[in-house]
C-alpha positions as CSV (number, residue, x, y, z in Angstrom):
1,X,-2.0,11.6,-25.5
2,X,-2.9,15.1,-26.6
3,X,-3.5,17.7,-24.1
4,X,-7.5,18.4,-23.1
5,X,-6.9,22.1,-22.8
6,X,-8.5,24.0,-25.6
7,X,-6.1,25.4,-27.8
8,X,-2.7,23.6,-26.1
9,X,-0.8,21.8,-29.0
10,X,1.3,19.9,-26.3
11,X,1.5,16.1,-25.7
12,X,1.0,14.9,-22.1
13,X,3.7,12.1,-21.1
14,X,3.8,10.3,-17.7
15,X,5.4,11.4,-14.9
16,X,6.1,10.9,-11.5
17,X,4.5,14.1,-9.5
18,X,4.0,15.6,-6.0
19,X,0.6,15.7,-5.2
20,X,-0.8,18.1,-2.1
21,X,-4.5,17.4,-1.0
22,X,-6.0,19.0,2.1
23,X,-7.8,15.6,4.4
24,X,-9.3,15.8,7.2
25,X,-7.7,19.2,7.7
26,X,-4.6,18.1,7.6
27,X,-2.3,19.1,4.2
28,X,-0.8,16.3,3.0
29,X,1.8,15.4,0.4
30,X,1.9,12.4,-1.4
31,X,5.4,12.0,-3.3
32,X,6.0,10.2,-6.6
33,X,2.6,9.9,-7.6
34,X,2.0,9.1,-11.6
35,X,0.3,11.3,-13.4
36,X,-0.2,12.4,-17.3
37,X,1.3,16.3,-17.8
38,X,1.5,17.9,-20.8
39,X,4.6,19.2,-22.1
40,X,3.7,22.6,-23.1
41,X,1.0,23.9,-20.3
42,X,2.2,21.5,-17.5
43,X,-1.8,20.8,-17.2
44,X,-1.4,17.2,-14.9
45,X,-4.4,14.6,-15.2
46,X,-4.6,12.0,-12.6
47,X,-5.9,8.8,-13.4
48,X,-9.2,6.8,-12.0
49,X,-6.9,4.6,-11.1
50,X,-4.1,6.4,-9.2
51,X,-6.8,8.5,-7.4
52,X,-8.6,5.2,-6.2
53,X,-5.0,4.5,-4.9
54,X,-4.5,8.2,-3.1
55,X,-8.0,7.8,-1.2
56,X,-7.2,4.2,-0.3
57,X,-3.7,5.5,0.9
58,X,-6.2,8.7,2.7
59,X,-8.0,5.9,4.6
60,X,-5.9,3.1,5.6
61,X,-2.4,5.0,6.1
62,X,-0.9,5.0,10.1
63,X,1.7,7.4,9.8
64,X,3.2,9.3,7.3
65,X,6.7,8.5,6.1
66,X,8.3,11.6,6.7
67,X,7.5,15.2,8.0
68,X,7.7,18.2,6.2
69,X,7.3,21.9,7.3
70,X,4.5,23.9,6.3
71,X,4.7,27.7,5.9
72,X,1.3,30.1,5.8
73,X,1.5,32.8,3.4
74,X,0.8,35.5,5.7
């Protein structure tokens, strides 16, 4: 799949991401999340599909799996 940036000649391929959304407050990571990202801009595009799946996973999910530290740019 071509890249949807104007003027970008680069071919996105799938890969696995780390996406960061802000719920509730909270910042949240979500780890190996599939996404399409082209090779030359590194522009990501999330599919309906998986972002269905990251607001189920917003919703239903107890606890996360693991902990990570958060730094503030001061």
């Amino acid at each position: 799949m071509k890249c949807s940036i104007k003027d970008c000649s680069g071919d996105c391929q799938i890969r696995e991401i780390t996406h960061t959304v802000r719920h509730h407050g909270q910042v949240v990571v979500i780890d190996h999340v599939p996404a399409d990202v082209c090779s030359v801009c590194g522009d990501v595009v999330l599919s309906p599909e998986t972002v269905r799946h990251i607001e189920q996973l917003l919703r239903t999910a107890d606890r996360p799996a693991r902990e990570v530290p958060l730094y503030e740019y001061a």
